[in-house]
KOLLO-471832 format. One record per residue: residue in three letters; x, y, z of N, C-alpha, C in turn. Coordinates in pm, whole numbers, plus 32768, in hexadecimal, padded with zeros to 4 digits. Layout:
<pts>
ALAXYZXYZXYZ/...
</pts>
This chain:
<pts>
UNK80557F8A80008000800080008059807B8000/UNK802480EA7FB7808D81437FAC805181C77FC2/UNK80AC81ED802C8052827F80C480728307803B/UNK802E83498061806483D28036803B8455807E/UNK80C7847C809A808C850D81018024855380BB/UNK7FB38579811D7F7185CA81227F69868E810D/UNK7FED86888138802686E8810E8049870080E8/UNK80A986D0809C80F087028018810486987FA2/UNK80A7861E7F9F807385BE7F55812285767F24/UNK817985717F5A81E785307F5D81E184847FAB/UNK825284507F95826583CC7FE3826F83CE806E/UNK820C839180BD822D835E813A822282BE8158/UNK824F82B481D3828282588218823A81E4827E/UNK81F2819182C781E1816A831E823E8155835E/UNK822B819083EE82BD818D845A8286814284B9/UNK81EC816184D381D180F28556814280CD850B/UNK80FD806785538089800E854280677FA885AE/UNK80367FF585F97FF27FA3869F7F987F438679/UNK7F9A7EFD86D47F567E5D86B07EBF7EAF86DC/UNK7E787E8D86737DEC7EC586307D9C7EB18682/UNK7D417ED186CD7CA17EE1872A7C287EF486DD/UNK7BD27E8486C97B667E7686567BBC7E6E85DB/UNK7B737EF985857B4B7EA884D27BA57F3484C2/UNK7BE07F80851C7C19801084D97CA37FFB84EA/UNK7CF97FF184A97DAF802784EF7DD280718486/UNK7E3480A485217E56813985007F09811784E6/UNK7F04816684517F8E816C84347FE081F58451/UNK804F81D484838085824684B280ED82898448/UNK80FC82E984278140830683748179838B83A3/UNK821483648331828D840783318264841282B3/UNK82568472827D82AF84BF81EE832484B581ED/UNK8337846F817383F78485817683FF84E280F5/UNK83B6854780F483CF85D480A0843A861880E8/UNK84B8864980D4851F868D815A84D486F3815B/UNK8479875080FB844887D380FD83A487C5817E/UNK83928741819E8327874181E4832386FA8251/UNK835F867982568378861782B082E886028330/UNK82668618830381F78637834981DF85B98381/UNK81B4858D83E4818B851D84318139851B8421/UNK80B884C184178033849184217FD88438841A/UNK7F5B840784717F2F838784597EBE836F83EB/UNK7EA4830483A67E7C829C836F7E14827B83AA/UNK7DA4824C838C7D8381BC83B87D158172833E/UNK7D4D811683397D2D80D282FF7CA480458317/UNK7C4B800F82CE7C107F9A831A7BB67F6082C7/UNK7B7C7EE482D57B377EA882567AB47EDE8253/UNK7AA87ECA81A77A317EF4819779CE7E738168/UNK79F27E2980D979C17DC780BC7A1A7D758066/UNK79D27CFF80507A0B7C797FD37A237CD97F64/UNK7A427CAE7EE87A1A7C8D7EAB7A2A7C187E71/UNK7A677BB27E947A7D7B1B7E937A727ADB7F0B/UNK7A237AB37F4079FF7A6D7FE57A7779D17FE0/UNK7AAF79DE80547B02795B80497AF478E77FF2/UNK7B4778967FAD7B13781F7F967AC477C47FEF/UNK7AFF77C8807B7AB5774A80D07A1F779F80C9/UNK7A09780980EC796B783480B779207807806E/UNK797377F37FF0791E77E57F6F7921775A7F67/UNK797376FB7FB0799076677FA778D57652800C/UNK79057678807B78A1767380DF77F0769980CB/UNK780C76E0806B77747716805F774976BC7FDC/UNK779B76B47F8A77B276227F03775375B97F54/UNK777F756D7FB3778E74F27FFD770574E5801A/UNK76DF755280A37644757680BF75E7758E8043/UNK761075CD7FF0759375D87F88757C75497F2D/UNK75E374C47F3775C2747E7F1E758274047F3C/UNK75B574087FDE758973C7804C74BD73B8808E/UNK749C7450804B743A7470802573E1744B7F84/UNK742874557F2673FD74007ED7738373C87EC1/UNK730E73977E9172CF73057E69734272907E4F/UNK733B72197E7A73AB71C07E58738271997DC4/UNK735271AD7D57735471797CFC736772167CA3/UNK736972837CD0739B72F67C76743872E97C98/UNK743C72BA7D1774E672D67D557541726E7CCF/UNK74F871E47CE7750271697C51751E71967C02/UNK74A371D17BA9747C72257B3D752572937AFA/UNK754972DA7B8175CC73407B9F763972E77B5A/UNK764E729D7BCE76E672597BD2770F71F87B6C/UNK766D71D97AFA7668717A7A8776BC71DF79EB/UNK765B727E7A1A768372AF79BC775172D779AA/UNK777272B87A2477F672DE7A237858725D7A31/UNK783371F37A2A786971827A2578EE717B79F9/UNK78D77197796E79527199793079C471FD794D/UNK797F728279567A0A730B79787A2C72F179F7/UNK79E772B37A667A3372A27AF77A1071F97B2F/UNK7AB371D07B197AA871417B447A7B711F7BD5/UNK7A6671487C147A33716A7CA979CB711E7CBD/UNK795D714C7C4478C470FD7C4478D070997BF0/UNK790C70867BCA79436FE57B7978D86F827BF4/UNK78CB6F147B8E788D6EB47BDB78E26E257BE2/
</pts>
């Protein structure tokens, strides 16, 4: 990630970064402009996905099939037989 003073839109630094409390941390930042050298904090914190973990998407896969009718779930794993040896019989 790459800081930029606020003040004089040059390169800064992370110098410190305290172990985070909740969903906010605060980055602590120099300017290494010599004409500015301004200190100041950051903070940074999540907002959203836009790719949710794999084990998510493995996990929610699993349940929505588990749920199923057993003869659409059939029906599923017939049509893919061939591209994933998995459902091989």
């Amino acid at each position: 990630m790459r800081i930029t003073c606020p003040h004089c839109n040059g390169r800064a630094i992370v110098y410190s970064h305290p172990k985070p409390e909740g969903r906010i941390e605060l980055l602590y930042c120099e300017c290494k402009n010599p004409e500015c050298h301004a200190r100041f904090v950051y903070r940074a914190y999540f907002s959203h996905d836009l790719q949710p973990p794999l084990s998510t998407l493995t996990n929610s896969l699993c349940e929505q099939l588990a749920q199923m009718d057993p003869r659409e779930r059939r029906k599923l794993f017939e049509t893919f037989q061939e591209d994933l040896p998995l459902f091989a019989q």
